[in-house]
N, C-alpha and C positions, 0 to 999 in steps of 0.2 A: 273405634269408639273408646273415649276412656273408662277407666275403669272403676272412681268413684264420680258420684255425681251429689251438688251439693243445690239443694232447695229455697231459696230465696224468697221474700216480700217484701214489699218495698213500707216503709212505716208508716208514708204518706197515703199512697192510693190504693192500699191494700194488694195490688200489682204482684203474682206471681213468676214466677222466672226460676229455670235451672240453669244449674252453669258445673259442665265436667270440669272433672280434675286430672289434670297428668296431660299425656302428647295427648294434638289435638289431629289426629285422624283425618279429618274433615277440613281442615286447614289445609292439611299436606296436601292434597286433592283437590282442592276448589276455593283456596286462597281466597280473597277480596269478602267472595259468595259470603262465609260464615260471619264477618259481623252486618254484612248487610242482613241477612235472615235475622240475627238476632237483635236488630236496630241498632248495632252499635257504629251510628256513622262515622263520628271521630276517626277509629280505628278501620272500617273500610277503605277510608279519603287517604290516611295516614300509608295503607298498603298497597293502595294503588299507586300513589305517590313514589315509593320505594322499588316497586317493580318497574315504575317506566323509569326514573334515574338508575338504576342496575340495570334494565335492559340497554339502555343509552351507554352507561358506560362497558358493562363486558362486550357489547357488540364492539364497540371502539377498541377496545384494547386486545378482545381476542376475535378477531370478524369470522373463524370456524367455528365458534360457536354459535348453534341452532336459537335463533330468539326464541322458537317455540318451549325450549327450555327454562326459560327465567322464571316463568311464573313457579314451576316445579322447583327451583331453587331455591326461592322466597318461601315457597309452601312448606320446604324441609326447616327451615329456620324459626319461619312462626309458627309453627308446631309446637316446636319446642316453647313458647312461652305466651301463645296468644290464651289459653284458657285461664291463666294465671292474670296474665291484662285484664282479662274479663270479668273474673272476680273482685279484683280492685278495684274495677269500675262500678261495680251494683255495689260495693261496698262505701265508695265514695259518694253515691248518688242515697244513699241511705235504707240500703237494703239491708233486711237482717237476715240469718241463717233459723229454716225453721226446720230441718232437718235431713241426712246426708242418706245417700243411696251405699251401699258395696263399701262402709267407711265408717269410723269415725270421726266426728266433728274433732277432736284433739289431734287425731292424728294428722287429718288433711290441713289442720293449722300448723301444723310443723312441717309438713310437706312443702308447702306454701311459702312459709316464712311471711304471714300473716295472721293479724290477731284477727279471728270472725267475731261479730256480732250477732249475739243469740236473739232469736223473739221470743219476748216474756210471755 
């Protein structure tokens, strides 16, 4: 689980949503699963997409490697960057930051390399 977690609303439909910060735990393990739970279909479509062209091609190029592996390989990669996706995305979609878990909101903007949006 990461280790801070930042608090979301969206401006429009009053819509709450959390979204961790740092590796995504949950990724490395269950791939695809984590944007679909947290509706973010784009980026489900986009990692399914990835793990069958990667499965298609490591099988092809290295035929010992176990396909049952690829998604675990994908999992290790989006780890590393899918809660940061995700943040950009409720950020994009007009979420604001109403306040962070294990963190401060300055910090996790530096973490990031993103400017958050505060709710007034």
């Amino acid at each position: 689980m990461a280790k801070e977690t930042l608090h979301f609303k969206s401006k429009h439909t009053d819509q709450m949503k959390k979204a961790p910060v740092g590796y995504s735990w949950t990724t490395l393990f269950f791939t695809i699963f984590v944007p679909l739970l947290r509706g973010d279909w784009k980026w489900a479509i986009i990692m399914f997409l990835i793990v069958i062209v990667f499965g298609a091609f490591v099988t092809t190029v290295a035929p010992t490697v176990p396909p049952q592996s690829i998604p675990l390989w994908t999992g290790i990669i989006f780890g590393f960057i899918y809660n940061k996706i995700y943040v950009q995305g409720l950020v994009s979609k007009g979420y604001e930051v109403t306040s962070a878990e294990n963190g401060e909101i300055d910090e996790i903007e530096k973490k990031l390399s993103v400017t958050l949006p505060l709710s007034k």
